[in-house]
C-alpha positions in Angstrom: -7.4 -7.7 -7.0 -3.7 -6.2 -7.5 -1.3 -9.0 -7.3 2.0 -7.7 -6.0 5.4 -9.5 -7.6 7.6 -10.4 -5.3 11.1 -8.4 -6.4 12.8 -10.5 -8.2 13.9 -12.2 -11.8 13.0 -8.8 -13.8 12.3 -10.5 -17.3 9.7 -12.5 -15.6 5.9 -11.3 -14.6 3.6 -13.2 -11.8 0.4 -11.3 -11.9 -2.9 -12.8 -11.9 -5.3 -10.0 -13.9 -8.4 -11.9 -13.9 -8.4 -10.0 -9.9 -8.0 -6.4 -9.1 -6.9 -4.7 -5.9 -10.1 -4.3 -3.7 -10.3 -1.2 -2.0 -13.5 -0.2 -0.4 -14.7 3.5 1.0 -17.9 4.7 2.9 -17.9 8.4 2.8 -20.5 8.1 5.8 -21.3 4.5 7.9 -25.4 5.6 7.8 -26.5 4.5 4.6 -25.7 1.8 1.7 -22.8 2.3 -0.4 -23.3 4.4 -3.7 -21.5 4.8 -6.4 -19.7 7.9 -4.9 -19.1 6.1 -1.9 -17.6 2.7 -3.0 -13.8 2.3 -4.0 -13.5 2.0 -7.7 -11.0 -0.9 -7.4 -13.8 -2.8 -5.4 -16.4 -1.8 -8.0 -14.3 -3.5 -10.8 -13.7 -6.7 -8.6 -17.4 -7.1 -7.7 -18.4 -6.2 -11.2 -16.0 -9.0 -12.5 -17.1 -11.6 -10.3 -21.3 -10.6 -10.1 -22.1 -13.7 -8.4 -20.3 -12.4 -5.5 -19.2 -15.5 -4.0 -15.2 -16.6 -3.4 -14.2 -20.1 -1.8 -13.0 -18.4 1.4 -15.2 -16.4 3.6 -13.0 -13.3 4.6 -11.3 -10.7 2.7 -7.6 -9.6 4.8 -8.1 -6.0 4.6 -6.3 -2.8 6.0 -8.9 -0.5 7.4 -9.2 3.3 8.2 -11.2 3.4 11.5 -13.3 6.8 11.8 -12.3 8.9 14.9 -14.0 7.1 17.9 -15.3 4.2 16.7 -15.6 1.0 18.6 -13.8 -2.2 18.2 -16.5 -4.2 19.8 -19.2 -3.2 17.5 -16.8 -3.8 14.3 -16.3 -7.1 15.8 -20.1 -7.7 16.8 -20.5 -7.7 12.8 -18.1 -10.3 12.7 -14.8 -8.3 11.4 -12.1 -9.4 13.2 -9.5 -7.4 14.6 -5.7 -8.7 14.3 -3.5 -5.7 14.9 -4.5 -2.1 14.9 -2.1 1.3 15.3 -3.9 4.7 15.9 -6.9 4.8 13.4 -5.7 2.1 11.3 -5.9 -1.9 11.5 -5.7 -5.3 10.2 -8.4 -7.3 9.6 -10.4 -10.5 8.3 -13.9 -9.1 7.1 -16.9 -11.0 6.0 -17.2 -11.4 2.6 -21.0 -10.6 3.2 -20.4 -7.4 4.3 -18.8 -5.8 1.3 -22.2 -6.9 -0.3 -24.0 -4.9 1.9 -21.2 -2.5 3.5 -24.0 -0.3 5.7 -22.7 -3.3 8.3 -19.2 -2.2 8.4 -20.2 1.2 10.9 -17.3 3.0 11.9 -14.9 2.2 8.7 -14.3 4.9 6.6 -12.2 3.0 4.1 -10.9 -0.5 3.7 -8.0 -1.9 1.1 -7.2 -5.6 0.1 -4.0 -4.4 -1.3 -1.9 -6.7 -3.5 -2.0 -10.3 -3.7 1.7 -11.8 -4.5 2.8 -15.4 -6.2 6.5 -15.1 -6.8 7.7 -14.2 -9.6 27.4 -13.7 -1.4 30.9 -14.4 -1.7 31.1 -11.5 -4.0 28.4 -9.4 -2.6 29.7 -9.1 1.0 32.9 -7.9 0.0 31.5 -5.6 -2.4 29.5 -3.5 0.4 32.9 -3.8 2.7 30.7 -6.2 5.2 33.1 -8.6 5.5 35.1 -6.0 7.4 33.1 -5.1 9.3 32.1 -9.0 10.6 36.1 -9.8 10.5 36.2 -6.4 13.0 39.2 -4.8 10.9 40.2 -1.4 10.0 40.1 -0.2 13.5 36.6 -1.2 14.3 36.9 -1.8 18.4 35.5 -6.0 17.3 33.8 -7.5 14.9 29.5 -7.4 14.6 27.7 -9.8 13.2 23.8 -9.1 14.5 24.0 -10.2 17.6 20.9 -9.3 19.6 19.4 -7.7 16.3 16.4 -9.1 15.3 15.8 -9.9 11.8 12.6 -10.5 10.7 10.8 -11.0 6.5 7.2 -11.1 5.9 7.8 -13.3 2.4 6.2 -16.9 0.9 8.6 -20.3 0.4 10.9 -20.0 3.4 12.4 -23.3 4.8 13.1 -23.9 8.3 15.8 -26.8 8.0 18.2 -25.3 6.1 21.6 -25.0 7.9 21.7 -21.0 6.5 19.7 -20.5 9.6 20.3 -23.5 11.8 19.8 -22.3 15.5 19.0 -19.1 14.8 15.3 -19.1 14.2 12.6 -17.5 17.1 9.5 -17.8 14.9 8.2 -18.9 12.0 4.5 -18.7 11.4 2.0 -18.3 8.3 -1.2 -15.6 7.8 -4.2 -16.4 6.2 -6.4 -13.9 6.9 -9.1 -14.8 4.5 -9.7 -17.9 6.8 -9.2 -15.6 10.0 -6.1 -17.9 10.6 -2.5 -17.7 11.8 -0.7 -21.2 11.8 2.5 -21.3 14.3 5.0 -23.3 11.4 7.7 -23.4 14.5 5.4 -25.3 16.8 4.1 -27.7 14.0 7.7 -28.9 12.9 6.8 -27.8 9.4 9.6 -28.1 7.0 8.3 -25.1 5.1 5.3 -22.8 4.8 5.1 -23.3 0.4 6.9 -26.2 -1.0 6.4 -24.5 -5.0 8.4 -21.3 -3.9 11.8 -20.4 -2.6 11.2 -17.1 -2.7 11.8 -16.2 1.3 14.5 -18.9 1.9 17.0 -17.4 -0.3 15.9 -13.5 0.4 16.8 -14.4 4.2 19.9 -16.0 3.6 21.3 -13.2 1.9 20.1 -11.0 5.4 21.5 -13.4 7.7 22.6 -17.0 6.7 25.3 -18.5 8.1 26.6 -21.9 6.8 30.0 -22.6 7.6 30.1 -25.0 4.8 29.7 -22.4 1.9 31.4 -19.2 0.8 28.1 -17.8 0.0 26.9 -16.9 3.8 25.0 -13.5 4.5 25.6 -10.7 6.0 23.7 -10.4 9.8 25.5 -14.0 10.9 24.9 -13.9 14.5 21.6 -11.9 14.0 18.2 -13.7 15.4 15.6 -14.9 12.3 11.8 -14.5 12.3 10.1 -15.2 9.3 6.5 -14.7 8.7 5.1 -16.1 5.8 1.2 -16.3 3.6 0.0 -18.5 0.8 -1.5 -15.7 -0.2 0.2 -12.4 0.4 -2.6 -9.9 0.6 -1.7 -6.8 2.3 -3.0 -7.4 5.6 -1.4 -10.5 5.8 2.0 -8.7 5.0 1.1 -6.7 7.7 0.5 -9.1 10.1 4.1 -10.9 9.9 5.2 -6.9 10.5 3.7 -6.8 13.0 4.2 -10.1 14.7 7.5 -9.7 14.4 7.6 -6.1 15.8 6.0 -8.1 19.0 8.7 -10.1 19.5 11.2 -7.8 19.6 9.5 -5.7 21.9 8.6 -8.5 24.2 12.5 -9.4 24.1 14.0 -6.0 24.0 15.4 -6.2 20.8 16.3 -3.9 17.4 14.3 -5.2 14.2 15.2 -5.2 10.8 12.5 -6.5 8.8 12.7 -6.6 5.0 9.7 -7.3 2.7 10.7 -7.9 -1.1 7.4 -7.3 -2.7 6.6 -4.7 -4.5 3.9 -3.3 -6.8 3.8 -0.7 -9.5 0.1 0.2 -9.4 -0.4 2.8 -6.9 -0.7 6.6 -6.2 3.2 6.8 -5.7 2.6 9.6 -3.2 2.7 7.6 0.4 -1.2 8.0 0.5 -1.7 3.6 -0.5 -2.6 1.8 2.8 0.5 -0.2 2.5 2.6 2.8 2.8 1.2 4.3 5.5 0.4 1.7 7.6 4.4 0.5 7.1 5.1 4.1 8.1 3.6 3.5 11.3 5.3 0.6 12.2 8.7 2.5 11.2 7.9 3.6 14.6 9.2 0.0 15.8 10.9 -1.1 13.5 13.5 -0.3 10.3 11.8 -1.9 7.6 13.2 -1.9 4.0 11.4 -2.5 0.7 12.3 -3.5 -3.3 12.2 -0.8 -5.6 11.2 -2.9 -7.7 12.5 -4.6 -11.3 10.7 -2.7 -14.3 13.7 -0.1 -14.2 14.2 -0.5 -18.3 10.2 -1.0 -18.9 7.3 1.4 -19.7 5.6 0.9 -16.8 4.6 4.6 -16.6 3.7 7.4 -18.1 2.6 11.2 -17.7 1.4 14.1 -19.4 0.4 17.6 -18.2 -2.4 19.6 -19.4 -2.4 22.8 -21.4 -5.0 25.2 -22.8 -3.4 23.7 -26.4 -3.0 20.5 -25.3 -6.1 18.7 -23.5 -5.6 15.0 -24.3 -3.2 12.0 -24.2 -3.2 8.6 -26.0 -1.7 5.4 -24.6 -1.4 2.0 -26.5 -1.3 -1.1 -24.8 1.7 -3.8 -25.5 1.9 -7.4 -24.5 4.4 -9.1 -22.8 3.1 -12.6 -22.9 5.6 -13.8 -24.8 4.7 -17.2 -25.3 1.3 -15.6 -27.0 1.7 -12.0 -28.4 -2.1 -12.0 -29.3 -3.1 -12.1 -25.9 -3.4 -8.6 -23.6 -4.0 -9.5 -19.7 -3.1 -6.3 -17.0 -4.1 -3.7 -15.0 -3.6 0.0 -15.4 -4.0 2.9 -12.8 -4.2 6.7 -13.8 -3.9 9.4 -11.2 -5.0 13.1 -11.3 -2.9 15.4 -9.4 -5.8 16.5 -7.7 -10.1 15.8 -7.4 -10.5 17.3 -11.2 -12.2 14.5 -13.1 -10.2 12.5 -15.8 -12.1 11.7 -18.7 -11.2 8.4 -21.2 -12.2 7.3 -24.4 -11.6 3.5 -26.5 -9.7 3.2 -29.4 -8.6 0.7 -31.6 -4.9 1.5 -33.6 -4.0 -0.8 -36.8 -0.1 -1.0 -36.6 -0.2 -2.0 -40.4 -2.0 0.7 -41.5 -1.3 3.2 -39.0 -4.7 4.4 -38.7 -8.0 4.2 -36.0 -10.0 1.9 -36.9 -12.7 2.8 -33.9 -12.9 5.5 -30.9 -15.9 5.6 -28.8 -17.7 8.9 -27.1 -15.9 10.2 -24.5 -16.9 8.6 -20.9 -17.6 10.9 -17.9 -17.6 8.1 -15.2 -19.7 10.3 -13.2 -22.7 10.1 -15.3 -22.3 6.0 -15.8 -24.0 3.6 -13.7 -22.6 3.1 -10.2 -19.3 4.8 -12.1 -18.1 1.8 -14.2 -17.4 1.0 -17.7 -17.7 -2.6 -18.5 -17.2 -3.7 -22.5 -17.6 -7.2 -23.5 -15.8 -7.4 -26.8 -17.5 -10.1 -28.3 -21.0 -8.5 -27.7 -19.9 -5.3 -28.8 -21.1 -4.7 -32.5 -18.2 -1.8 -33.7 -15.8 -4.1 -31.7 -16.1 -7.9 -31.6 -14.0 -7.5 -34.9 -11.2 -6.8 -33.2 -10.8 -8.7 -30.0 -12.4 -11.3 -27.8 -12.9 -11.2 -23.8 -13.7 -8.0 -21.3 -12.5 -4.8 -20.2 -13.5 -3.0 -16.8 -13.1 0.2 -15.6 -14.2 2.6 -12.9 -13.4 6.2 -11.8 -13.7 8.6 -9.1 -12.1 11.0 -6.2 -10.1 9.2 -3.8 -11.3 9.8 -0.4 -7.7 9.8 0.8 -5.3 11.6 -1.2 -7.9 13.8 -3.1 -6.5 12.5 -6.2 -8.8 11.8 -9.1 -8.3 7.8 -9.5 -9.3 5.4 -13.0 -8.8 2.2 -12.5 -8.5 -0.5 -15.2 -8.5 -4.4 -15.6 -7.8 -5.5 -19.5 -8.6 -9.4 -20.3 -8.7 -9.4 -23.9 -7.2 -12.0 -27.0 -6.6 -9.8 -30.6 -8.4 -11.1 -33.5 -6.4 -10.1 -36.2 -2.4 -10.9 -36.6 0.3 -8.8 -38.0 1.3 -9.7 -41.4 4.8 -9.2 -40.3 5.1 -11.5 -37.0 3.0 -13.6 -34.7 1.3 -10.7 -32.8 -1.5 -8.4 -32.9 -2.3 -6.1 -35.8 -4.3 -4.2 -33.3 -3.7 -2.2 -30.2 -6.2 -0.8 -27.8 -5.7 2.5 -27.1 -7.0 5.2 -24.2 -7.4 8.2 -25.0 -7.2 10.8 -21.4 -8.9 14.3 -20.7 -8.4 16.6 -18.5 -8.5 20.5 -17.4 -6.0 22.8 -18.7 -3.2 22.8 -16.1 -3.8 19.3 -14.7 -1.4 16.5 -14.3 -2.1 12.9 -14.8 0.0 10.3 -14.1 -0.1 6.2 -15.1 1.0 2.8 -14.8 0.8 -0.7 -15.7 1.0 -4.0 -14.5 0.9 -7.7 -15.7 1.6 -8.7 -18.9 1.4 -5.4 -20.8 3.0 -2.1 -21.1 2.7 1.2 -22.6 3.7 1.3 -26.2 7.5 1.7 -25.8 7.5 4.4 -28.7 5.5 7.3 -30.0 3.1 6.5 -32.7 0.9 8.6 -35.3 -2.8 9.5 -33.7 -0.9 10.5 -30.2 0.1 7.5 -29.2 2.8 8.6 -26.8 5.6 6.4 -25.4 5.5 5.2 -21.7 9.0 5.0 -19.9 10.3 3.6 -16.7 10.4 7.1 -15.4 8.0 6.4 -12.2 8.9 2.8 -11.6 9.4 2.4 -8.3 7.2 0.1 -6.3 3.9 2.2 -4.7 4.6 0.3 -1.8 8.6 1.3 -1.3 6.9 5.1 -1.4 6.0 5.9 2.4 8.0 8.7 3.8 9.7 6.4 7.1 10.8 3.3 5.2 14.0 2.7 3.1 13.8 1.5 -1.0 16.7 -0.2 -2.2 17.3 -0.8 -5.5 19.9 -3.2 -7.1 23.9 -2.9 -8.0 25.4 -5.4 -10.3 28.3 -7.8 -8.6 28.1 -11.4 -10.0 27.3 -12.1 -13.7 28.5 -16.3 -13.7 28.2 -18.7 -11.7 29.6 -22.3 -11.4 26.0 -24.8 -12.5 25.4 -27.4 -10.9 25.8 -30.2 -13.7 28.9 -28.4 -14.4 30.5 -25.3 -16.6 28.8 -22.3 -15.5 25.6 -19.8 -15.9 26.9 -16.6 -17.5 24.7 -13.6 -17.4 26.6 -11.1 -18.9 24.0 -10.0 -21.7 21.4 -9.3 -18.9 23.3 -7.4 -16.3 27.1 -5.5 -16.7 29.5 -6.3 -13.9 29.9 -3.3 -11.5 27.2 -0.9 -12.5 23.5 -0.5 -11.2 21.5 -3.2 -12.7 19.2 -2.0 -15.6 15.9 -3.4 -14.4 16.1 -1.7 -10.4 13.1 1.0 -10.5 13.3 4.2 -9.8 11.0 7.3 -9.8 10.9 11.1 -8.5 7.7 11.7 -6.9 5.9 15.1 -7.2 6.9 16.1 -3.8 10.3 15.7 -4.9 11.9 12.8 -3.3 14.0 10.6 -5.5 13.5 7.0 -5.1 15.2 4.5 -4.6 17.7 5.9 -1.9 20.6 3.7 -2.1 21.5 0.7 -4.3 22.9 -2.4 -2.8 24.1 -5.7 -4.5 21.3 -7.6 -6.3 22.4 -9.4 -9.7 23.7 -12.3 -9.3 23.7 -13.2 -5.4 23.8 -17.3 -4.8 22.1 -18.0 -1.6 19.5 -20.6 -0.1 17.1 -22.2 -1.7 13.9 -24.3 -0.4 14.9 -28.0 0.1 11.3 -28.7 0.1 11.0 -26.8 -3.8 14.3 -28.4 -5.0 12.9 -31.8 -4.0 9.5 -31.0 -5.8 11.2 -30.8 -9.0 12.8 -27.2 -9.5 16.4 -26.7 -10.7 16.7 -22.9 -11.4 20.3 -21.4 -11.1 21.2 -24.7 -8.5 25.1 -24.2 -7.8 27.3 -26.7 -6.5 28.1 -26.9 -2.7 29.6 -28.8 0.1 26.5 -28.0 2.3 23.8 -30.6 3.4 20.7 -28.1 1.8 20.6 -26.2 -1.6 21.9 -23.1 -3.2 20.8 -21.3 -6.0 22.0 -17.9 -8.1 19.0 -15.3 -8.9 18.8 -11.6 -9.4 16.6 -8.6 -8.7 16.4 -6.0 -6.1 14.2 -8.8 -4.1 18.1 -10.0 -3.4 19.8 -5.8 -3.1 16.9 -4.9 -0.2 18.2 -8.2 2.5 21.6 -7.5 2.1 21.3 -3.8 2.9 19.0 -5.0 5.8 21.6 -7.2 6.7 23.8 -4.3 7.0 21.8 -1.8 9.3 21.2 -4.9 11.7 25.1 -4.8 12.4 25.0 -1.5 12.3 22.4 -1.9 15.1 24.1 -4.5 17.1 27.1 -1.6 17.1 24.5 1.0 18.1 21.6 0.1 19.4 20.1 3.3 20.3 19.6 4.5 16.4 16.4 4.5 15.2 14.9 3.9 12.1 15.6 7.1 10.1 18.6 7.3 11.5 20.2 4.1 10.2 18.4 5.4 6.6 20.5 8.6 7.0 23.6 6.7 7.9 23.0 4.5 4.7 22.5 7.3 2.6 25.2 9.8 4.0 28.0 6.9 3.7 26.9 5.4 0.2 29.6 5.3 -2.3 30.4 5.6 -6.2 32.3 1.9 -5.9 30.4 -0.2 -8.5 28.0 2.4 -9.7 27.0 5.8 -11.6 25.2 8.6 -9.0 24.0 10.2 -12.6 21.5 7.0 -13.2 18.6 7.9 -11.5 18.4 3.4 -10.9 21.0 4.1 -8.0 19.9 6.9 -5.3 22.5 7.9 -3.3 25.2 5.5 -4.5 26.4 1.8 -2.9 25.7 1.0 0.6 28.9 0.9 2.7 28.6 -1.6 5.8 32.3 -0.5 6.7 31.7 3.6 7.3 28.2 3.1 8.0 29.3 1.4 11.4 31.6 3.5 11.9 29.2 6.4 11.4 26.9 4.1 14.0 29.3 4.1 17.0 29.9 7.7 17.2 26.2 9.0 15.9 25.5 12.7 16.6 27.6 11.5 19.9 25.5 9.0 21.2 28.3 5.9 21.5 30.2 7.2 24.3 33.7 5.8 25.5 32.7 4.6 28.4 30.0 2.2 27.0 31.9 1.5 24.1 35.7 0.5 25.7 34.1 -1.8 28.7 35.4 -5.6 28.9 32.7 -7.1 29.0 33.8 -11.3 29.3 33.0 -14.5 31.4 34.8 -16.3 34.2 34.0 -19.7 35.8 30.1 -19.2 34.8 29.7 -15.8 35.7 29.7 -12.8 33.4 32.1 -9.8 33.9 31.9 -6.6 33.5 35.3 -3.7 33.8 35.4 -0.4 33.2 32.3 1.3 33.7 30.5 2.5 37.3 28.2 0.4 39.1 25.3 3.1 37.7 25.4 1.3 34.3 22.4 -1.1 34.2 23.0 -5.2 31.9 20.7 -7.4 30.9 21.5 -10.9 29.4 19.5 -13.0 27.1 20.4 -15.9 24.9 20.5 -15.7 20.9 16.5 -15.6 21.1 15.9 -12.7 23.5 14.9 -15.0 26.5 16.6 -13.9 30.0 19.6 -15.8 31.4 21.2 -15.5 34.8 24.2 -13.3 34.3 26.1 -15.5 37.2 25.5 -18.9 35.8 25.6 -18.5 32.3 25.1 -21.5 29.8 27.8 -23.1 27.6 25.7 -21.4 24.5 26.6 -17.9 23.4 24.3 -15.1 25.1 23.6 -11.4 24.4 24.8 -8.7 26.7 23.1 -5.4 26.7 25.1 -2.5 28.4 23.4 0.7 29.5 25.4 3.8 30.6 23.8 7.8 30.9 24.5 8.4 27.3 24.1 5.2 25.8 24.1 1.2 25.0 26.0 -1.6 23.7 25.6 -5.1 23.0 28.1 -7.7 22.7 27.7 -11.6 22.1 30.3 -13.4 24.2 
């Protein structure tokens, strides 16, 4: 099962290998699976685990419903159904049934997508946000957020911190391979995962406010919802979207929702279930993703076929650094189209700079089922060389049309390098093709591609394609990360300096990036993500962690981290006062505002790591109020003010239509208001405007 990472701290890796991302397809609902008709990613889960039995009894899975097909008989084989838009949806299915998927009639494909453990004073200034909340340089007030929903589907968020103090409408948890959704709001529960902090510090970078701090976030007056899973499976990600999405319909409100996660296995096309089911709720909502943080590893790597040149060799590298003789990843390889992709094994000596093995070439058609599974230690040409397994499968992917090899490596090297404590030995794959094909591939875990050519055709992998599969729909916004803090003070005194890792005012080495072979360049705009010091967990400090702690005046804890897990909330941040100036701009609007405004400030346009440039909060609203003409005076010079309990409203006709809600979206009598802030929406012909008051 692929194990996303959440966006943040680049030199670090959270993958769990042992699990591969489970995708499932039925080519037709009438008869058993087949090799041609099963995913290959599900093939190399079931293969690894051949007892077939988990500790939970549903797998959270996003599923491609077949023209007409019934929700009641999906449910009558006891799927069940959380969200659904058009032909896709959400579900919790039966183990069972991906052991004997004839049951699962009217799904033609199903995808457990990645499973994640996690990995401002300077930056609101940078971005000119603090103008923008202060209401200077002309700006007709200041905008904070207000009546902007802000919403993260994340892990290790806590609800007591005074970063979000009276600011938060829901706060709930997904586990979807128990069919369960736990209302954290309604329990009183401190946090949702005391061994993370992951969430609490992405959202207060979007929208904390504590007065006692220099380090509050950017949407201040902005309304919270966070949605949280143990687990973060796809499907559960999906279901905080939509939840979320709900709310702000049901209280007539903007979203901004930001999900720092990120993955580099993947088509990198839009065609992964996670990108296209985030498309769709782009419909609702503006939803910004991580590039991602291997922008200075060789991650990827591509070749393209010629009559002269039919083959490609990639080595494997460890980054396990505490043990170099161990190899534990995944690797995905992608035709550009149904053409099979053949692979062969083979075993490089460094020392001697020689093969010491290379297998027959393997057509996955012609194996059993299509998979390749080599135990090392039964193997007699290669127990020698390394203990433990290595799976793969191959086949067309009923989606995209793209030829697909999936790969799970588990293995511990034998033999050690007479020069250092590391393997002597490196596997290698060796990739086929027709003349004129493409193939593209990545890693993930704790390896890479060799990071430099070799003799035998080893080719180098790069950072080139980088950016996270899931940041790759053609609706949603990738962010990557700009470089505005390298110390801060420590909390037992003196300071943390970062300054080898990250240079001050440039795009951060380790933000992905990646032009896809459509063309689009990824990510599209940078915004500040090394160092930002924000909230951190009570609930995790008070378990024992101490990472990056600075010293405050406030009553919970702060911490410094880096990674474009912290660039993607503060550009969110951004478009939700951006929103609260115009409500009325949608989602690829406020991503063509963003991009249109960016600015050099801070970082180099020639680096592919930055996209369009830096994010600027200060024209970007200024672009917002008078959008393609939608702000129009009228709307936008009205007093708008109370008197003796009442709410009053000057300069505009009695044709203009107000609502009034308090900071949760909840309706309140515009002539006897409460002593609390509360939300006015203002509707003329040509347009709307909110103002808190």
């Amino acid at each position: 099962m692929k194990r996303m990472r959440l966006q943040s701290r680049p030199f670090l890796y959270f993958w769990d290998m042992n699990k591969h991302k489970i995708l499932f397809a039925m080519l037709t609902t009438a008869v058993c699976a087949t090799a041609a008709e099963t995913d290959i990613s599900l093939k190399l889960h079931l293969s690894a685990q051949p007892t077939h039995r988990a500790e939970s009894p549903y797998l959270p899975m996003v599923l491609d419903i077949e023209e007409g097909s019934e929700i009641a008989d999906m449910e009558s084989q006891g799927i069940k159904i959380w969200y659904r838009r058009g032909d896709m949806a959400l579900a919790a299915v039966p183990r069972d049934l991906l052991i004997n998927p004839a049951g699962m009639a009217g799904i033609r494909k199903a995808s457990l997508g990645g499973l994640s453990h996690p990995l401002l004073d300077k930056a609101v200034p940078d971005t000119r946000a603090d103008k923008v909340l202060d209401g200077l340089d002309a700006l007709p007030r200041p905008f904070d957020g207000a009546g902007v929903l802000v919403g993260l589907s994340d892990i290790g968020f806590d609800a007591t911190h005074p970063a979000f103090a009276g600011r938060i409408a829901g706060f709930s948890r997904y586990d979807l391979a128990e069919n369960s959704h736990v209302d954290l709001l309604a329990t009183g529960e401190i946090t949702d995962c005391a061994s993370e902090t992951h969430a609490t510090h992405v959202c207060g970078i979007m929208a904390g406010n504590d007065l006692s701090v220099p380090y509050r976030g950017v949407a201040r007056g902005s309304v919270i919802y966070a949605t949280t899973s143990e687990a973060l499976y796809d499907a559960n990600i999906l279901c905080g979207v939509e939840e979320i999405i709900s709310y702000g319909r049901e209280h007539d409100m903007p979203v901004v929702i930001n999900l720092s996660l990120g993955t580099t296995l993947g088509p990198h096309d839009g065609s992964s279930a996670m990108a296209r089911y985030l498309d769709l709720c782009s419909e609702d909502a503006c939803i910004l993703l991580s590039a991602g943080n291997d922008g200075n590893s060789s991650v990827s790597a591509h070749k393209r076929f010629s009559d002269d040149d039919t083959s490609v060799s990639l080595g494997f590298t460890s980054t396990q650094y505490d043990d170099l003789m161990k190899l534990s990843g995944s690797a995905d390889i992608w035709g550009d189209t149904g053409k099979p992709v053949r692979l062969r094994l083979k075993i490089w000596n460094l020392y001697d700079e020689r093969y010491m093995y290379s297998s027959d070439w393997i057509d996955f058609e012609s194996l059993p089922d299509g998979i390749l599974s080599i135990d090392f230690e039964k193997h007699p040409d290669l127990k020698q060389f390394f203990k433990g397994t290595l799976l793969a499968a191959g086949q067309t992917d009923p989606v995209n049309g793209r030829y697909n090899i999936g790969m799970n490596v588990n293995l511990t090297s034998l033999l050690k390098h007479p020069d250092g404590a590391y393997s002597n030995v490196r596997p290698v794959i060796e990739l086929s093709s027709l003349p004129g094909s493409d193939v593209w591939a990545y890693t993930a875990g704790k390896m890479i591609f060799s990071g430099r050519s070799y003799l035998g055709g080893i080719i180098s992998g790069s950072p080139e394609r980088s950016i996270s599969d899931m940041a790759t729909g053609f609706h949603t916004v990738s962010v990557g990360s700009a470089t505005t803090r390298v110390t801060a003070p420590a909390i037992n005194g003196g300071q943390y300096d970062w300054a080898g890792f990250v240079t001050l005012d440039e795009v951060s080495k380790f933000s992905s990036y990646g032009t896809l072979d459509d063309g689009r360049r990824l990510p599209h705009f940078c915004a500040p993500g090394a160092y930002i010091v924000s909230a951190a967990n009570s609930a995790w400090v008070s378990s024992g962690h101490a990472v990056n702690l600075v010293p405050t005046e406030s009553t919970g804890p702060y911490m410094a981290e880096c990674g474009t897990s912290m660039a993607s909330p503060h550009a969110a941040g951004i478009m939700a006062l951006w929103l609260e100036a115009n409500p009325q701009l949608t989602p690829q609007q406020l991503r063509q505002i963003a991009v249109e405004t960016a600015v050099e400030r801070g970082v180099d346009r020639n680096d592919p790591r930055t996209g369009a440039g830096l994010i600027d909060a200060l024209d970007g609203v200024r672009r917002a109020l008078n959008f393609q003409g939608v702000h129009s005076p009228e709307a936008g010079l009205a007093r708008i003010y109370r008197r003796d309990g009442r709410l009053v409203i000057e300069g505009v006709d009695d044709t203009a239509s107000v609502s009034v809600h308090d900071l949760f979206g909840r309706p309140v009598n515009a002539d006897a208001l409460p002593p609390a802030p509360v939300i006015v929406r203002l509707t003329t012909a040509s347009s709307t405007v909110v103002r808190k008051i």
